[in-house]
C-alpha positions in Angstrom: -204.9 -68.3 8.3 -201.5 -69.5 6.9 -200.9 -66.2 5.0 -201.9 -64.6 8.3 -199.2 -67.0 9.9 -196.7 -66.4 7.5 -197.2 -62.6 7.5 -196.7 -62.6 11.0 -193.6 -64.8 11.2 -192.3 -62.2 8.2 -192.8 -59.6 10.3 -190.3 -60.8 13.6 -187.8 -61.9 11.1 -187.5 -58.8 9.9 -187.2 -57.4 12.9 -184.8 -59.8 14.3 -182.5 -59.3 11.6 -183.6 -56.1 9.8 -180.8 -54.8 7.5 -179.5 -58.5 6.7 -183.0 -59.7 5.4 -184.2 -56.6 4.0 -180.9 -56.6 1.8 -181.3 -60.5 0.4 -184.4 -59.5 -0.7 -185.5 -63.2 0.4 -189.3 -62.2 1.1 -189.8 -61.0 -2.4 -188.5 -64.6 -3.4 -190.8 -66.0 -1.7 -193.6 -64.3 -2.3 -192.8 -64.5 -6.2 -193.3 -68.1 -6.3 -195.9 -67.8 -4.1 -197.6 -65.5 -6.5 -196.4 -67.6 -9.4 -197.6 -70.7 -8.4 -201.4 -68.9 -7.7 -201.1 -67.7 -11.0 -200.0 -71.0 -12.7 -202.6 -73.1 -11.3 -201.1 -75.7 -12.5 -201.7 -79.8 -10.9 -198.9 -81.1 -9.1 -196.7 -78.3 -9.0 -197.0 -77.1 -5.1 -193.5 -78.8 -4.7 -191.9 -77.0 -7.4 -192.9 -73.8 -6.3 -191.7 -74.5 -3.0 -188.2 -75.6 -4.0 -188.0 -72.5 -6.3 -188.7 -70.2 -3.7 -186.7 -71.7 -1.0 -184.0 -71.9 -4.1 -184.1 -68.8 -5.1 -183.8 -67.1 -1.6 -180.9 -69.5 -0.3 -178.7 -68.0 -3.7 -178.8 -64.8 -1.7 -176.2 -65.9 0.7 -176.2 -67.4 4.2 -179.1 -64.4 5.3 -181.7 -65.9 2.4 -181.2 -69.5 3.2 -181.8 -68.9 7.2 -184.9 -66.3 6.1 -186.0 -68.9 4.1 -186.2 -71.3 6.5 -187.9 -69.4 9.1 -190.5 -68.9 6.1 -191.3 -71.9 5.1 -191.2 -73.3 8.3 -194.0 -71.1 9.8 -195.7 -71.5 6.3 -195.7 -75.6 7.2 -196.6 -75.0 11.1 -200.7 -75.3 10.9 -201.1 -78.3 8.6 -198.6 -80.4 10.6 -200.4 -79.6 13.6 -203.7 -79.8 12.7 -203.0 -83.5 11.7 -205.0 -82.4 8.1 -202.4 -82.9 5.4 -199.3 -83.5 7.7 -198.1 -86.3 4.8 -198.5 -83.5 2.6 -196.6 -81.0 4.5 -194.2 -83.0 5.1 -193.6 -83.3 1.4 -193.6 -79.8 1.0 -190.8 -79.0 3.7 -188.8 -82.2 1.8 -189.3 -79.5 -1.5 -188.2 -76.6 0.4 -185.4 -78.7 2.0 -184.3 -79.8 -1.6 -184.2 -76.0 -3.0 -182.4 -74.5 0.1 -179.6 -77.2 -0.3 -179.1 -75.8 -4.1 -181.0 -78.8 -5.6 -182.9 -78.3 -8.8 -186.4 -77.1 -8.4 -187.1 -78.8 -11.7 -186.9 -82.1 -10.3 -190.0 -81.2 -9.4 -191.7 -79.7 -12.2 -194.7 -81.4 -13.4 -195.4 -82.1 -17.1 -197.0 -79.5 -19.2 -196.1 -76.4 -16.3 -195.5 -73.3 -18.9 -192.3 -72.4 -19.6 -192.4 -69.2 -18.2 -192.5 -70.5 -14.4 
């Protein structure tokens, strides 16, 4: 349901702002830690995934940082809303707050997380 979300929320950004977001590339950012972090399976790491992401996509340039917003935003809709995992969530958007100001996504690394993420 949140991919669904997400997928959806992709979709009207890009519309709403076609060539700028298409160019930054941001979605593929996203998506990469996304993917990454699946793949990783690694405990405790959801919040550096999310600050690499939103990290990664706000180095693009003023386009990225807005796109990744508007991502991570929708991704973090349904759990606060639902009431299941709000404290959660709202670690999570602290995460992609602290990436999309330039922080350090290793500040959230978690011990052991190969170094190839």
């Amino acid at each position: 349901m949140k991919l669904l979300l997400a997928a959806i929320v992709l979709i009207l950004v890009v519309e709403a702002n076609k060539q700028e977001f298409l160019m930054n590339n941001t979605a593929r950012d996203m998506f990469r830690a996304y993917r990454d972090m699946r793949e990783a399976n690694w405990k405790n790491s959801d919040k550096y995934f999310h600050a690499r992401g939103n990290y990664d996509a706000a180095n693009r340039g003023p386009g990225g940082r807005w796109a990744a917003k508007v991502i991570s935003d929708a991704r973090e809709l349904i759990p606060s809303r639902s009431g299941h995992g709000a404290s959660d969530s709202a670690a999570d958007q602290a995460a992609n707050r602290w990436g999309r100001n330039g922080g350090d996504p290793n500040v959230y690394r978690p011990p052991g997380l190969p170094k190839k993420y």
